[in-house]
C-alpha positions in Angstrom: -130.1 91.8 148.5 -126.9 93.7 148.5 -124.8 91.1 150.2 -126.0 88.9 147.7 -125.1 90.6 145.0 -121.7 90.9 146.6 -121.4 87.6 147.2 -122.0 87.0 143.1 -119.9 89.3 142.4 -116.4 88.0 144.6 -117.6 85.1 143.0 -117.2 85.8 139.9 -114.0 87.6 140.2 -112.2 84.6 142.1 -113.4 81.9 139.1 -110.7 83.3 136.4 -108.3 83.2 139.2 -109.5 79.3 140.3 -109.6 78.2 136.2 -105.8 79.6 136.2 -104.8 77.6 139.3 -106.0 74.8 138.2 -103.5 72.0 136.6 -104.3 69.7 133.8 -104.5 66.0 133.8 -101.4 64.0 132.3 -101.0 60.4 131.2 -98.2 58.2 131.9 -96.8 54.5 132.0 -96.1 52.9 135.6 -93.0 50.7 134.3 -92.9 49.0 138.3 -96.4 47.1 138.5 -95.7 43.2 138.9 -98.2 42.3 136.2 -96.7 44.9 133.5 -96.6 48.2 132.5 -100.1 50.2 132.8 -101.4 53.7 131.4 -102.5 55.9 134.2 -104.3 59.5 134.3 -102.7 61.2 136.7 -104.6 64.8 138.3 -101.4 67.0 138.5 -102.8 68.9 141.2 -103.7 65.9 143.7 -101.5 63.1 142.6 -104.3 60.9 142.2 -103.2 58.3 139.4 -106.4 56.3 138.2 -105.4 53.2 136.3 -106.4 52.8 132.9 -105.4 49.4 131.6 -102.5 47.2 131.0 -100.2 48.2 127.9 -100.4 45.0 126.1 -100.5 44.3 122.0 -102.1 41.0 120.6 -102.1 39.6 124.6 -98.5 40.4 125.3 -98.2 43.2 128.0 -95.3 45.6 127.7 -92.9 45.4 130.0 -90.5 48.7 129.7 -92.3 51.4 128.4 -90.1 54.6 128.4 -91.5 57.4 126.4 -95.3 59.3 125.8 -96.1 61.7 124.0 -98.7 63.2 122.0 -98.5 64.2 118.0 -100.0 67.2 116.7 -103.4 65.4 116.1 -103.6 64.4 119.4 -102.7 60.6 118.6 -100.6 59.3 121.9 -97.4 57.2 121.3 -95.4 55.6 123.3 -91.5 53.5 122.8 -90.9 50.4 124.8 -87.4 49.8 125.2 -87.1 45.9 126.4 -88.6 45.4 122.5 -87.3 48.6 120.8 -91.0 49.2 119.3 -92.5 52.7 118.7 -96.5 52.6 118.5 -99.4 54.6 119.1 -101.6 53.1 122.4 -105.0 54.1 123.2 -106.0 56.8 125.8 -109.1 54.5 126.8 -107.5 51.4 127.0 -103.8 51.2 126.9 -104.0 48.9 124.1 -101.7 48.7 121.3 -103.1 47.6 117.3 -100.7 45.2 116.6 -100.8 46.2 113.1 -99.3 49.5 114.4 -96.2 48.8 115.9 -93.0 49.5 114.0 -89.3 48.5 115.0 -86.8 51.2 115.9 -83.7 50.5 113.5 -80.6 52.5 113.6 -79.6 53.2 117.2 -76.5 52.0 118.2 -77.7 50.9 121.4 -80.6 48.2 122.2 -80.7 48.5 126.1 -79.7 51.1 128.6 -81.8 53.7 126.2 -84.2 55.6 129.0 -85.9 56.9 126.3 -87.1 60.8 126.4 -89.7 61.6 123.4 -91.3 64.5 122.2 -93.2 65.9 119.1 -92.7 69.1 117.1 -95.4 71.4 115.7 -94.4 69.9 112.4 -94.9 66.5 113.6 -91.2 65.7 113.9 -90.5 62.9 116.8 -87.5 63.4 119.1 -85.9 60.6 121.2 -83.3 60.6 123.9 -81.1 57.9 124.7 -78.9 58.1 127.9 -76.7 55.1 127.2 -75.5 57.0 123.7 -76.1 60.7 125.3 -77.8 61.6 122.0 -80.7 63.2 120.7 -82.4 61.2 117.6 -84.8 62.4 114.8 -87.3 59.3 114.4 -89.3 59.0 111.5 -92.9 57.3 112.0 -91.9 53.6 110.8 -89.4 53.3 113.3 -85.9 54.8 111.3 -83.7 56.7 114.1 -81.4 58.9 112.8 -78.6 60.6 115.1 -78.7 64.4 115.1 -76.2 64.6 117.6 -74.6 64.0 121.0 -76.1 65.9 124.1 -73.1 65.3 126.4 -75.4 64.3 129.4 -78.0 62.3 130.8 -81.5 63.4 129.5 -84.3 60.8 129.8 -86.9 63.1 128.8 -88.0 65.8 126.6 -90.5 68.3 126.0 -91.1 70.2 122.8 -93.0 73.9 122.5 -93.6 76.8 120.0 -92.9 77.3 116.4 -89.9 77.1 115.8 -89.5 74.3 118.5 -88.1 74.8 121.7 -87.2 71.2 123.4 -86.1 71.3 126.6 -84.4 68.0 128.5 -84.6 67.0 132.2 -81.4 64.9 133.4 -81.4 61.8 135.4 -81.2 62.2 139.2 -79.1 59.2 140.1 -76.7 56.6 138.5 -78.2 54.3 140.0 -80.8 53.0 143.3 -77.9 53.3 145.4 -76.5 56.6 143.3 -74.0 58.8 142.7 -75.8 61.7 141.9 -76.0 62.2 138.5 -77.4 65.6 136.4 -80.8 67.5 138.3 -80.7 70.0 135.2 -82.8 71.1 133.1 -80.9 71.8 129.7 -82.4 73.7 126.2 -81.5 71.2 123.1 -80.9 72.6 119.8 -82.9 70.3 117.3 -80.7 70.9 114.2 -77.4 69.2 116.4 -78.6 68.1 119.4 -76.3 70.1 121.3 -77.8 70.5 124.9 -77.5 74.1 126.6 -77.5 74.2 130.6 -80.9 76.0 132.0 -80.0 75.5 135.2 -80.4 72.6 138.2 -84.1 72.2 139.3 -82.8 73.0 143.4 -83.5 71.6 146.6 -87.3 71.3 146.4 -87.0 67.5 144.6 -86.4 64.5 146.2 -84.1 61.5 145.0 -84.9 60.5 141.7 -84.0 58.1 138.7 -85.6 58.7 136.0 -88.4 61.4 135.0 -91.0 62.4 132.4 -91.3 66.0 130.8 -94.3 67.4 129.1 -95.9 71.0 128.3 -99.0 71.8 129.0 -101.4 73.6 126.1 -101.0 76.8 128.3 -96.9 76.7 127.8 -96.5 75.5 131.7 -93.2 72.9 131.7 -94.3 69.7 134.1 -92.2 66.8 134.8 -93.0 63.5 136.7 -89.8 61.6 138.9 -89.5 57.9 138.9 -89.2 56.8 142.9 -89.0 53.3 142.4 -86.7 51.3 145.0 -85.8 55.1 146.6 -86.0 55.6 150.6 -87.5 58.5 151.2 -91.7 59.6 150.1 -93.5 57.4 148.7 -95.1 58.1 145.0 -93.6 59.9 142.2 -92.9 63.7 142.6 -95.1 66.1 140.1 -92.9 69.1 139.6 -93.6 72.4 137.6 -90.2 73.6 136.4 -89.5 77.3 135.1 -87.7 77.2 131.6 -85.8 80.8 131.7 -83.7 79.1 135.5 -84.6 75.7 135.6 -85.9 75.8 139.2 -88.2 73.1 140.0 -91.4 73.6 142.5 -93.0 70.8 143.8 -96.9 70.5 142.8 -97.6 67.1 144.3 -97.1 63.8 144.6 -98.5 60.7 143.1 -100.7 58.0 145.3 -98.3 55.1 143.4 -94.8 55.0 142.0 -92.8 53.8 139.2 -93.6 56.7 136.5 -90.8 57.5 134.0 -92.9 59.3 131.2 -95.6 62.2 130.8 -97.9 63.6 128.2 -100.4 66.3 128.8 -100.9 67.8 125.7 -100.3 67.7 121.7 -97.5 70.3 120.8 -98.7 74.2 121.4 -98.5 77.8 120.1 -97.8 76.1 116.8 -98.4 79.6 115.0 -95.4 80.8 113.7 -94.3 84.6 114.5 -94.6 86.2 111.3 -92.5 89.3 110.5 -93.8 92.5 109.4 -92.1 93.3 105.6 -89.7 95.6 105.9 -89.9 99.3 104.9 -89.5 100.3 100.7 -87.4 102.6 99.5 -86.9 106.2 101.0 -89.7 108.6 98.8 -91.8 105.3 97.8 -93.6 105.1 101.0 -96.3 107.8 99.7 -97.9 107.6 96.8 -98.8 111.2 95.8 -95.1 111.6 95.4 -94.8 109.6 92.5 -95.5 110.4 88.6 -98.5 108.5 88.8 -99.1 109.2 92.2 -99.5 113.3 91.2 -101.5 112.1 88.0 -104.4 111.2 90.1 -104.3 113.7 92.6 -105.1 116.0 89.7 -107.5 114.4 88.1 -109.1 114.2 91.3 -109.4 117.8 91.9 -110.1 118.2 88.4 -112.9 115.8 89.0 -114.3 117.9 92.4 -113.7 121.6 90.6 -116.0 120.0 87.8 -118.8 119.2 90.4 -118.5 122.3 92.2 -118.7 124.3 88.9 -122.1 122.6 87.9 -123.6 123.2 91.2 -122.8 126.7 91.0 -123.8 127.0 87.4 -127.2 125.1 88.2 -128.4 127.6 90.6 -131.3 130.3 89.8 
């Protein structure tokens, strides 16, 4: 009987520590398939990608999708970049309302984009374009509007907290055959875009093109590598990277390639810090050291004197 209860009770002490290893499960777009690009589940801890459908809208299947992420009410969005569309796509399905797709005007490049994209707390959407090295503020029916240039090659971001902190993962290569290009992961001011080294994620990630970035609800950064056309292990690299160095661990790997986006989970700790007030005046803090503040107090004792007096009076 006692072993048992031992047993229950080791039990229950390991499951907080299992529920904390556990990772969450991410969506993204494999850009590489031969029939078109497809939505995928992805288990961050095994790899294990289960299809979910082609990305099509109205029959026509998307052939560069670049960018997911989730808004604030959970609604997932995606950007294609072969037809410079921004839309929301179904978690169930892939599909696209054709009604719901909205042209991205005002970048000054249409190709060679690699879009990153990310939402605020406040519902503001971020993109990322490599071939301007810019950071753009886009509004819902598709208006772009520059903040400012990054400086380097981000094709992904990931936004947290209140204010927002958006964080950008640089490409790994130029190209299939290379040079190496920026394994950083930089801090991007949202009011000018101006991108702040973190530090390189290390030695622990292979080759890479292209990635996706996403937070999960617990705060935990998580980025996805595109493989595609690289020697080296098959399937995409799942990576947890630490925002205060930039280091990079790898978590697992992916049982297909060709992912260049990620999106776990709608924007988190969206509760502003609120300041206390500050302190008043010097001689304000207490009361009984005001005019009216000495008023009561002797009307108060006033008041108790009174009841003690009857009490006393009232007696035999």
């Amino acid at each position: 009987m006692k072993l048992c209860l031992r047993m229950v009770l080791a039990g229950l002490f390991a499951l907080p520590v299992a529920v904390a290893m556990a990772a969450p499960i991410g969506y993204s777009v494999n850009s590489d398939e031969p029939s078109g690009d497809s939505l995928h589940s992805i288990d961050l801890a095994t790899g294990i990608a289960t299809p979910i459908g082609l990305v099509q809208s109205g029959g026509v299947t998307r052939l560069d999708v670049e960018g997911l992420a989730f808004d604030p009410a959970g609604v997932l969005w995606g950007v294609d970049e072969e037809r410079l569309k921004l839309f929301p796509l179904s978690q169930a399905t892939g599909q696209i309302g054709t009604a719901q797709e909205r042209d991205i005007v005002g970048l000054a490049m249409s190709t060679g984009n690699d879009f990153g994209m990310t939402f605020t707390c406040s519902g503001e959407l971020y993109i990322s374009s490599v071939s301007e090295q810019s950071l753009y503020r886009l509004s819902l029916d598709g208006a772009a509007t520059k903040v400012g240039t990054l400086g380097v090659n981000i094709s992904s971001l990931a936004s947290f907290g209140e204010p927002a902190r958006i964080f950008g993962l640089g490409n790994g290569l130029l190209s299939d055959a290379g040079p190496v290009d920026n394994r950083s992961l930089y801090e991007i001011d949202p009011q000018t875009g101006a991108a702040s080294l973190v530090g390189a994620i290390g030695p622990a990630v292979a080759d890479y093109l292209q990635t996706g970035l996403s937070f999960d609800a617990n705060g935990e950064l998580w980025a996805i590598t595109d493989r595609s056309s690289l020697p080296g292990p098959m399937g995409s690299e799942i990576l947890k990277l630490d925002i205060a160095t930039g280091l990079a661990t790898l978590n697992s790997t992916t049982t297909v390639t060709g992912f260049e986006s990620l999106a776990i989970a709608p924007p988190g700790d969206c509760t502003p810090v609120v300041e206390p007030p500050p302190p008043g005046p010097a001689g304000d803090s207490i009361p009984v050291l005001n005019p009216l503040g000495k008023l009561i107090a002797l009307l108060l004792l006033a008041l108790v004197g009174a009841a003690a007096l009857r009490r006393t009076t009232a007696r035999p």
